[in-house]
C-alpha positions in Angstrom: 3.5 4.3 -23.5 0.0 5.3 -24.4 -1.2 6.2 -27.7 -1.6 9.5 -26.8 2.0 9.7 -26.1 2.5 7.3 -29.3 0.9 10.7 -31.1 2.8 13.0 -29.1 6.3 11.5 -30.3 4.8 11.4 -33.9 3.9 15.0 -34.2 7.4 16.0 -32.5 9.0 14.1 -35.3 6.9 15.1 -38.2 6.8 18.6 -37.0 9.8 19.7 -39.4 8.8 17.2 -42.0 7.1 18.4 -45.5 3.8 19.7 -45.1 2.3 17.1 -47.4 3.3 14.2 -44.7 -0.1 14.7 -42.7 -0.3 13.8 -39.5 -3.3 11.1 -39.6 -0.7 9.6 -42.2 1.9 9.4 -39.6 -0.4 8.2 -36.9 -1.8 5.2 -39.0 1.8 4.0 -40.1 2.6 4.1 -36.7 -0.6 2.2 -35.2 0.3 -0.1 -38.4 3.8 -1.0 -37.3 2.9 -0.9 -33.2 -0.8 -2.3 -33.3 -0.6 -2.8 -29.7 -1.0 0.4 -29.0 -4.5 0.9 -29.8 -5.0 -1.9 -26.9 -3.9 0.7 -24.2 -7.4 3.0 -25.2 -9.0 3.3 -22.3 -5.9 4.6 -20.1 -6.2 7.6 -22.9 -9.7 8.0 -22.4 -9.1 7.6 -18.2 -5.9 10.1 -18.4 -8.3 12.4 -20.3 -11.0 12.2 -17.7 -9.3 11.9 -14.5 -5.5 13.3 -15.1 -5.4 15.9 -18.0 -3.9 17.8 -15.5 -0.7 16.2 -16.2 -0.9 17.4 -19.7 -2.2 20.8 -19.3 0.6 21.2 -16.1 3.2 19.6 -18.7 3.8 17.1 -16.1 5.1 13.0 -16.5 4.8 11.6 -12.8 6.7 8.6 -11.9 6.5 8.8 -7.8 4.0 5.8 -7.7 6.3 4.6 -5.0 5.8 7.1 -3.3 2.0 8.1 -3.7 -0.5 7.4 -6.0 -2.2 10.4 -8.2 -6.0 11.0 -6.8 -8.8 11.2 -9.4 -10.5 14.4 -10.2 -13.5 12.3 -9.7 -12.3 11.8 -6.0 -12.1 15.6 -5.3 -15.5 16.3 -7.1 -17.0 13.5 -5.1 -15.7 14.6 -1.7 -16.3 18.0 -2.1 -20.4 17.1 -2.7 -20.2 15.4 0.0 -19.2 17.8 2.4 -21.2 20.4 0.2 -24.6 18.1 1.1 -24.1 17.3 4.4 -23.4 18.8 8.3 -21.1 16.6 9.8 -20.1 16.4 13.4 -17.8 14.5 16.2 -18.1 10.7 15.6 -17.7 9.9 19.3 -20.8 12.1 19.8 -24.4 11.3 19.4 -25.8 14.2 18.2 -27.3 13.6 14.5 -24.6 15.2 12.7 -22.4 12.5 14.5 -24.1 9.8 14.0 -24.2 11.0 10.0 -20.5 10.8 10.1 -20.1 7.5 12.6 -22.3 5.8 9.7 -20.2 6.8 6.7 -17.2 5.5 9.1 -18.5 2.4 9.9 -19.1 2.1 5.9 -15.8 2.9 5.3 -14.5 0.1 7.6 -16.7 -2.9 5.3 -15.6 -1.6 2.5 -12.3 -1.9 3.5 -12.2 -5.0 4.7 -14.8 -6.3 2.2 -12.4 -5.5 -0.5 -8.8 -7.4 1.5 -11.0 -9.9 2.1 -10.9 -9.7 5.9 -13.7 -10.8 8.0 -15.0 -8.5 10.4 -15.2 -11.3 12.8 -11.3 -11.4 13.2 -10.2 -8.5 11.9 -10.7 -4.0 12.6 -10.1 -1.4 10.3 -7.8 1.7 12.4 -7.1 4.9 10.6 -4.3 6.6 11.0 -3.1 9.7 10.0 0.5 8.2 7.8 2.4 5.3 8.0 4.3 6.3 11.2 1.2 6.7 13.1 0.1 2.6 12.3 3.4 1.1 12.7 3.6 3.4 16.0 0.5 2.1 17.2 1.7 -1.4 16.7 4.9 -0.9 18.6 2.9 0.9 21.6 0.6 -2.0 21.7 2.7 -5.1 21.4 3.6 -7.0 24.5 7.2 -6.3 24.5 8.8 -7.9 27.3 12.3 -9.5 28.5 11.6 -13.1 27.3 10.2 -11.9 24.0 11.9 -11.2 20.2 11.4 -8.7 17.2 12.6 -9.9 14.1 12.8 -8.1 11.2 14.0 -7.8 7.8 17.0 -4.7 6.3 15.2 -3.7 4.0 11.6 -2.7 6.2 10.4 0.9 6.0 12.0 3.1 8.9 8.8 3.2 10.7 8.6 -0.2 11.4 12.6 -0.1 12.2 11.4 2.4 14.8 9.6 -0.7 16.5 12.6 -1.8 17.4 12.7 1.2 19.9 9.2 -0.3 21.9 11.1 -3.6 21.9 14.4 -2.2 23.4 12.6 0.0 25.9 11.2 -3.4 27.4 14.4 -5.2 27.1 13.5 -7.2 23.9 15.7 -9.4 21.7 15.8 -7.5 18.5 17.6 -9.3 15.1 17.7 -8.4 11.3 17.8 -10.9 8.7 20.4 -9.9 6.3 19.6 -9.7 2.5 21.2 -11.5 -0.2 23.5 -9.5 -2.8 22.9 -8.3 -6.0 19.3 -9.3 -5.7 18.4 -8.1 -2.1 16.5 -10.6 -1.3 16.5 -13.2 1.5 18.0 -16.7 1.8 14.7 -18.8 2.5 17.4 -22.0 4.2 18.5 -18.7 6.6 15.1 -17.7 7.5 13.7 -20.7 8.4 16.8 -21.0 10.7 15.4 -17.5 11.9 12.3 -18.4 12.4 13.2 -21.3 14.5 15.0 -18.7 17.4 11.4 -17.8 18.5 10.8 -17.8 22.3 8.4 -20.4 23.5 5.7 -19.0 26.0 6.3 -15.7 25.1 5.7 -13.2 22.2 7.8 -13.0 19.1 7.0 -10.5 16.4 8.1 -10.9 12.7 8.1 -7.7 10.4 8.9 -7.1 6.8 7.6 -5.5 3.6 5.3 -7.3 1.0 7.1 -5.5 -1.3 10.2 -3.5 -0.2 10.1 0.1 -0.5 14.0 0.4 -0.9 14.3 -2.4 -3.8 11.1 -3.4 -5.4 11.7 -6.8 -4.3 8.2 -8.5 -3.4 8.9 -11.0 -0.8 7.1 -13.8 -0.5 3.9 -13.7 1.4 3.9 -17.8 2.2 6.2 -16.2 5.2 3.0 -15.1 6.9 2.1 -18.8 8.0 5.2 -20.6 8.1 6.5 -17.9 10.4 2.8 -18.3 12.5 3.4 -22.1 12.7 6.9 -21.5 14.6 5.9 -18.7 17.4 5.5 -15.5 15.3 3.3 -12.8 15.3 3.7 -11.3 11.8 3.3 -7.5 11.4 3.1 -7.3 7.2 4.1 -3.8 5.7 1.6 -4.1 2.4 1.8 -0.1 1.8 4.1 -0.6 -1.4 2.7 -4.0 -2.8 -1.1 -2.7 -3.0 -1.3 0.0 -5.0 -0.1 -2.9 -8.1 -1.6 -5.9 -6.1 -4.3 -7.5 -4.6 -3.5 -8.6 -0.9 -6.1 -11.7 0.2 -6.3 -11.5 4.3 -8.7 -14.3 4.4 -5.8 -16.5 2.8 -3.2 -15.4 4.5 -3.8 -14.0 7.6 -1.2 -11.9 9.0 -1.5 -10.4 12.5 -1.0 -6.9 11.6 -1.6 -5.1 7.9 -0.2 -1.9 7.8 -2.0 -0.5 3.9 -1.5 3.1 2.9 -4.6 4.9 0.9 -2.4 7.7 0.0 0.1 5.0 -2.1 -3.2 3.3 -3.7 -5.0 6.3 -5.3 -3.6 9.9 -3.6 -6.5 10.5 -1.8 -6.6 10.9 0.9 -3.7 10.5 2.9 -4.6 7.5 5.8 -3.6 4.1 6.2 -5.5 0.9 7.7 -4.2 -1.2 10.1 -5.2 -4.6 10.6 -5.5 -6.4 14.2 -7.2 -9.5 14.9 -9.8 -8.6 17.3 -9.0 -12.3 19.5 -5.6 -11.0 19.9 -5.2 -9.8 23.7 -3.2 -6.6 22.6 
């Protein structure tokens, strides 16, 4: 709670009280018995600036699993910037495209710049919503007889709908179970998991940095020690970086699926992330 919902609750419950009980009264008793609240300022001055619509709509949003909220300042920003500029077909090079290619191409190091990912080893793909990555992924992989997806329950149904690539190619495909009530996974099982990759062939490891259908944050030290045994690892970060920072230069997955959309609302793309060594 902010304090401007800390003042919200104290004029609701002073509103019937004697006349005489003034409300900057009430507000300092209250700030006197919860000081903390006056260290939550600046999300009142932010929710002011950015997000009054939520108090003029009459609004209290708790979908941030779903998608973030954008800034007005986003909408007031892109709306200049189409206002100020004629933009045309990247993949032409006309100087309207070449405008637009640039502010791409931006785009991309800023991206990466801010994961951490060197442009060396790593693109930046958009894609229109999370489907559209994961799909991309499964058309691309190197599904074949001799290889093995492996995936967690609790993965996003997009990157379940891999497992449709891998079966059209003849593929092993194998869930690792979770562990009840907390749903997360045995770390003894895994390994034993990990260790069924297929030698000589290609093996690809998917699950959630943090699970869309729990909460649960799984443990990102998966990335290499699933690497070190034959794995390609395809990491769903679309719920764990709206709250989190995700380092790529540390740990290095094969794939990145991030969703802007679930970070600040606007607007609605996701990045993938491929090594560009990576024969895919």
């Amino acid at each position: 709670m902010t304090i401007s919902a800390a003042r919200l609750q104290i004029r609701r419950h002073t509103g019937n009280m004697n006349s005489t009980y003034k409300e900057p009264e009430a507000e300092r008793n209250f700030m006197a018995e919860w000081p903390a609240y006056e260290s939550t300022h600046q999300l009142d001055v932010l929710r002011a600036a950015e997000y009054s619509r939520l108090d003029r709509l009459g609004h209290i949003y708790l979908d941030y699993t779903g998608a973030g909220l954008n800034a007005s300042c986003q909408l007031r920003e892109h709306l200049s910037l189409l206002e100020s500029h004629v933009f045309g077909n990247p993949h032409s090079q006309n100087p309207t495209s070449a405008t637009i290619t640039a502010l791409v191409e931006r785009c991309r190091r800023k991206v990466l710049d801010y994961f951490h990912a060197s442009e060396n080893d790593y693109t930046v793909i958009f894609t229109p919503n999370a489907s559209g990555a994961l799909k991309l992924v499964g058309e691309a992989y190197p599904f074949g007889p001799d290889s093995h997806y492996l995936l967690t329950f609790d993965n996003h149904n997009s990157v379940n709908g891999i497992r449709e690539f891998a079966r059209s190619h003849h593929s092993t495909i194998t869930y690792v179970p979770l562990t009840l009530p907390e749903m997360r996974v045995d770390d003894d099982a895994l390994q034993e998991y990990f260790k069924q990759a297929r030698p000589n062939s290609h093996n690809l490891f998917a699950y959630p940095a943090q699970s869309n259908f729990s909460g649960v944050q799984h443990a990102l030290e998966w990335i290499p020690r699933a690497q070190a045994m034959g794995w390609d690892v395809l990491l769903d970060a679309a719920a764990f970086v709206p709250t989190n920072r995700l380092d790529v230069s540390q740990w290095r997955p094969d794939f990145v699926t991030i969703s802007f959309y679930k970070m600040f609302g606007y607007p609605q793309a996701l990045v993938a992330y491929s090594p560009l060594g990576v024969p895919y």
